[in-house]
Each structure stands twice: as C-alpha cells, then as structure tokens.
C-alpha positions in Angstrom: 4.4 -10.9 11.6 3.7 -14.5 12.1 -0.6 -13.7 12.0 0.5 -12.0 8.7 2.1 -14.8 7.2 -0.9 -16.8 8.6 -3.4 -15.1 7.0 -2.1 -14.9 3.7 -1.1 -19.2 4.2 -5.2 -19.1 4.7 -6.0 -17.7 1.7 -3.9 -19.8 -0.4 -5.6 -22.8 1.2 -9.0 -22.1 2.3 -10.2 -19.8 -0.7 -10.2 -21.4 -3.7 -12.6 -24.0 -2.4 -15.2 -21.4 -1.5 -14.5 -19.6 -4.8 -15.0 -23.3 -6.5 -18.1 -23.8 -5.3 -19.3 -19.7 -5.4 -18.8 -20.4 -9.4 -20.6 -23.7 -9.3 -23.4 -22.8 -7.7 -24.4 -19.4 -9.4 -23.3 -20.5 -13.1 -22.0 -16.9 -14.0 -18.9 -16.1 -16.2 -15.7 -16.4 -14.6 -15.0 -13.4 -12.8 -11.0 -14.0 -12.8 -10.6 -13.7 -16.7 -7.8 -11.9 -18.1 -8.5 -9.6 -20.6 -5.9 -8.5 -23.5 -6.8 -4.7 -22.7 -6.7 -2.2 -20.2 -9.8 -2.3 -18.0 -10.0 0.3 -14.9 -9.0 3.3 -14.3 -6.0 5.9 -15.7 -5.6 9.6 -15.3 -3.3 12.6 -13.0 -3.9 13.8 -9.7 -2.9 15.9 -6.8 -0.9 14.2 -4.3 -0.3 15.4 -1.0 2.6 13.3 0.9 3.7 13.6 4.3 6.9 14.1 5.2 7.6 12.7 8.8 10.9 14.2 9.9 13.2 16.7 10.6 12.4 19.9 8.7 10.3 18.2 6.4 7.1 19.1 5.7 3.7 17.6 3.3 4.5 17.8 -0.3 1.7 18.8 -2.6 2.7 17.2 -6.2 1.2 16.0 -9.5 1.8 12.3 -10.6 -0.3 10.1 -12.6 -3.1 8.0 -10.9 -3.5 4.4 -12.4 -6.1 1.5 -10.6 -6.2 -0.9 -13.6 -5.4 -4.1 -14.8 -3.9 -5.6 -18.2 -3.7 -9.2 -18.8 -1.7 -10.3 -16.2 -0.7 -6.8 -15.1 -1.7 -4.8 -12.3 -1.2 -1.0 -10.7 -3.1 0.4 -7.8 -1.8 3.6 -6.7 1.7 2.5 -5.7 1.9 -1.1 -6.3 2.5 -2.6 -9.3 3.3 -6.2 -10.5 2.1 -9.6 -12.4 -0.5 -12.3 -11.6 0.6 -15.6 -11.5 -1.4 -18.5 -10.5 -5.3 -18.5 -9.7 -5.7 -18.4 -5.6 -9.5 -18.7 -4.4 -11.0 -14.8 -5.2 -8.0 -13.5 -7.2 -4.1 -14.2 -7.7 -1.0 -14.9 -6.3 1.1 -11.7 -7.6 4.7 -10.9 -7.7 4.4 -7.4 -6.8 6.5 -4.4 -6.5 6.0 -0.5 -4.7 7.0 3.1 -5.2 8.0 4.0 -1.8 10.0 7.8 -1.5 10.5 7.8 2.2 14.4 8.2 1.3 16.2 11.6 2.4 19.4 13.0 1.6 22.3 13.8 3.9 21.6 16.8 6.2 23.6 18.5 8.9 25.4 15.5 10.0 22.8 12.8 9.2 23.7 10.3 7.0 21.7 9.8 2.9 18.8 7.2 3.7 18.5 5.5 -0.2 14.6 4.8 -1.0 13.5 1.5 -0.3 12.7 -0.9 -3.1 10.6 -3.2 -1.7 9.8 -6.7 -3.8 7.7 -9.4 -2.9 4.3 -11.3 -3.4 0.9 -10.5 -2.6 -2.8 -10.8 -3.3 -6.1 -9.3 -4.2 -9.2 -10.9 -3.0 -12.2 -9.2 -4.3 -14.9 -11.6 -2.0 -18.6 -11.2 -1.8 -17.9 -10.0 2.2 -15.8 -7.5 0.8 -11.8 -7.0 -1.0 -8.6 -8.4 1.0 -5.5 -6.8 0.1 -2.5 -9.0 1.3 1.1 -8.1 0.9 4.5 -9.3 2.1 7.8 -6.9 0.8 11.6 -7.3 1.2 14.0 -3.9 0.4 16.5 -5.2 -1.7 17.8 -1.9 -1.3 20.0 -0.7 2.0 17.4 -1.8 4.6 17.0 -5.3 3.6 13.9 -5.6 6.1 10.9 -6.9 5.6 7.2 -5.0 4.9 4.2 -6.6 5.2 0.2 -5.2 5.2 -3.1 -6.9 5.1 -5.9 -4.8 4.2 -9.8 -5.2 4.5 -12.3 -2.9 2.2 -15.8 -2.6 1.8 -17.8 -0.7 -0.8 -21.2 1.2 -0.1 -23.1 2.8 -3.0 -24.8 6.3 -2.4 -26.4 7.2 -5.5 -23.7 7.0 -8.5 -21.2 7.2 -5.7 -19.4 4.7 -4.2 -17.3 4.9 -1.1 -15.1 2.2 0.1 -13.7 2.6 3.5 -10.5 0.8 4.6 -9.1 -1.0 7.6 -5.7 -2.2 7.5 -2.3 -3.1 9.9 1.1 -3.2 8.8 4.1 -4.5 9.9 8.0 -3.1 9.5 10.8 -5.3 10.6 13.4 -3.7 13.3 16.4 -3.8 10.2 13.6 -1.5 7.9 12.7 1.0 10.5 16.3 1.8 12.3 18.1 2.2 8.7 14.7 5.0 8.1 14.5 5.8 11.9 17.2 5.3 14.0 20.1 7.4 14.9 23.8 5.7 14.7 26.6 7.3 17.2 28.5 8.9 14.6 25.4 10.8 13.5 24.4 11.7 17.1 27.7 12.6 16.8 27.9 14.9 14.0 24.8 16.1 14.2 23.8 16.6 18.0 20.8 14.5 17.6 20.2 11.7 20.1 21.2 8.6 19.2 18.5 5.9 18.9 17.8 2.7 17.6 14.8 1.6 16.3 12.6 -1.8 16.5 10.0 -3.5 14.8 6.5 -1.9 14.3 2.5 -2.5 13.9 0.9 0.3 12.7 -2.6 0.1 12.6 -4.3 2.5 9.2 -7.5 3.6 8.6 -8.2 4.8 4.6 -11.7 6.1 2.8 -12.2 6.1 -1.2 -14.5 7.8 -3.3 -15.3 7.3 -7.1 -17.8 10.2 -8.4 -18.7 9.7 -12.0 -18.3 12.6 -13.6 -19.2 12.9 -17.5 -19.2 9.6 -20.0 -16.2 7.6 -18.9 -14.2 10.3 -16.8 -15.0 10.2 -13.1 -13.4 11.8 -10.1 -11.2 9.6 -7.5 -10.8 10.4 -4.2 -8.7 8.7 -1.1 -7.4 9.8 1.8 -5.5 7.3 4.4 -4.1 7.3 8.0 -1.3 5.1 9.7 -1.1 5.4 13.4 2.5 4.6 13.9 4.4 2.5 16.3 6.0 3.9 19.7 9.3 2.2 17.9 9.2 4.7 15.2 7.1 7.6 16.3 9.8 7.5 19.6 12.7 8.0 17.0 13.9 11.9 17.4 13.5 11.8 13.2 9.9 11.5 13.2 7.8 14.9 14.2 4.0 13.5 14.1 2.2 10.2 15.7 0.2 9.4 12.3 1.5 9.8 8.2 -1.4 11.3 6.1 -2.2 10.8 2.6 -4.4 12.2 0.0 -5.1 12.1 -3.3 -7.6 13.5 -5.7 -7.8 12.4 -9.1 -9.6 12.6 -12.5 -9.4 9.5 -14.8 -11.0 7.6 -17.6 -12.4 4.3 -16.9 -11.2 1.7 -19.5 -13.8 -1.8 -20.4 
C-alpha cells in the first residue's frame, strides 16, 4: 500500500516539471485542453463477468461501453469522475467505480451490499506510455480501501492498435473479509468454514484492441486477468485463482 501511495505522491511532484519542459521544447498545442464536447469513444457491448464464488458462474450481459472525455468529465469502462487540477501528463481526478461484486443472502450466508468505492486518481498519458493511478474508499459496508496502478503501452499493426496492460492492485484486510471471509454465525448457519480474510496484492495482466471498422464506428476489444491473493483465493467463497474479464464492443468515435 505504502509504494502505492508513493507512486502516485511522485507523480504529483516529479511530473509536471517534465511535462513543462516536454511543451517547451517541442512548441505543440497543449495536449491537456478541455474541450466543450464529447471526444472518444461511445457505443454497447458484450460483457462477460466472472463470478468467483459459490454457485456462481460468468455472466454474459449487454451494457453500454463509454472511453471518452467531456470537459472536465471522464468514463473508461467502469470509472467515472471529474478532473480537477493540471498534474504533469494529465489530472488529478475525483473519481468514482461500478463495482457488482455484491451477492444476496444464500443458504445461511449473509447479503454482501456492492461496494461504492470513491476516491482520486490519475491518468498519465506519457510519451513512455499511459499510467493509470487510483486510490478508492467503500463508503458503503466495507469501508476498506482499493487501490491500482496501471502501466499501458500501445503498438500499431496496420489500422490496429493494441495496447497491452500491466497492473497490481491492492484490497485492504476490512474490504476483502466483508466480500471474502466467513463470520461464525454463517459457518454456523451454513456449514461453511469459517474464515477471515486479510489484505491482498493482486498482480493483473489486460490486452486492448481498437479495429476501425467503417467512417467513425470501430470495434473495441479488451480482455483482463487478476491473479488473486492467497488471502482471498484461500477464502472457501472463492472457486478460481484468477477473475476474467472480457468485453467486445462497437462504438463511434466522437472529435
């Protein structure tokens, strides 16, 4: 947690300097201007969600697929929120994410309310690459922390561009036991064992594609892959090792 925390202190500090002197020296337009209209990218997709517990299995759904900004607003996928002040490469953002890993109540295990995590983060679109940097509180049961840093390239095949993704994140002990563990009165009611659960680093690998496919409409692809923590994938709630996630999406790019 604290390297977290240290990394996104580093960027607050150490980045706008390099970003002052990228804009000095190449003279170009700034790149950080908001503009009074959507710009990226907004369509539907296919979802497909796992579902890392008892009895529960991948969900295949439709949802809407926004990656965009307006003004001061941002979504990506499942994080949405406001830019505040200018920080080196991007923003400092108050940010917000959808997060459905609630379940109800089910042969003697208590209702687990979805999380509502709330914090700040960043987006650093560098010329080594984008740094994704996010720190998240559950103001709803949990009240534990979230926290992420994620690194992306991009590599250009043609008219296709893939960006593949390396990322760790971190779960505080009070987030993953209200998700995870097992109180005695549920072990109780329900003859599962009863466990606790602690903090976790999980370690995620992701891969995007954008495919143009006619005029402005393209075809969006991503598929990611956390490796999760003996403290959670130990819990007698979790079935798997690793939570998959895929989506593939048609959109129209806004300019």
């Amino acid at each position: 947690m604290k390297t977290i925390f240290a990394t996104l202190t580093l960027a607050c500090c150490a980045l706008p300097a390099l970003a002052q002197q990228a804009d000095a020296g190449n003279g170009n337009a700034d790149p950080l201007q908001l503009h009074d209209r959507i710009t990226g990218d907004l369509g539907a997709g296919g979802y497909r969600l796992e579902r890392n517990g008892l009895d529960r299995s991948a969900r295949n759904t439709v949802l809407p697929y926004a990656y965009f900004d307006y003004g001061r607003f941002f979504a990506r996928l499942d994080t949405f929120g406001i830019k505040t002040a200018r920080m080196g490469y991007g923003y400092l953002e108050l940010a917000g994410r959808v997060d459905l890993q609630g379940f109800d109540a089910d042969r003697g295990l208590q209702r687990r309310s979805d999380p509502i995590p709330l914090g700040l983060g960043t987006y650093q679109e560098t010329p080594f690459g984008a740094f994704f940097l996010n720190v998240f509180r559950d103001f709803n049961k949990s009240h534990g922390t979230l926290a992420e840093a994620i690194y992306a390239a991009q590599f250009d095949i043609g008219p296709v561009s893939i960006y593949p993704q390396l990322g760790v994140e971190y779960r505080s002990a009070s987030y993953n036991d209200y998700f995870f563990g097992v109180s005695a009165s549920e072990s109780a009611a329900s003859g599962v064992r009863q466990y606790r659960a602690g903090a976790s680093t999980s370690p995620t690998l992701g891969l995007a594609a954008d495919v143009p496919l006619t005029g402005d409409w393209h075809l969006n692809l991503h598929w990611r892959r956390k490796w999760l923590d003996n403290s959670v994938s130990d819990s007698p709630l979790v079935r798997r090792h690793t939570d998959d996630t895929a989506i593939v999406a048609v959109s129209y790019r806004f300019k």
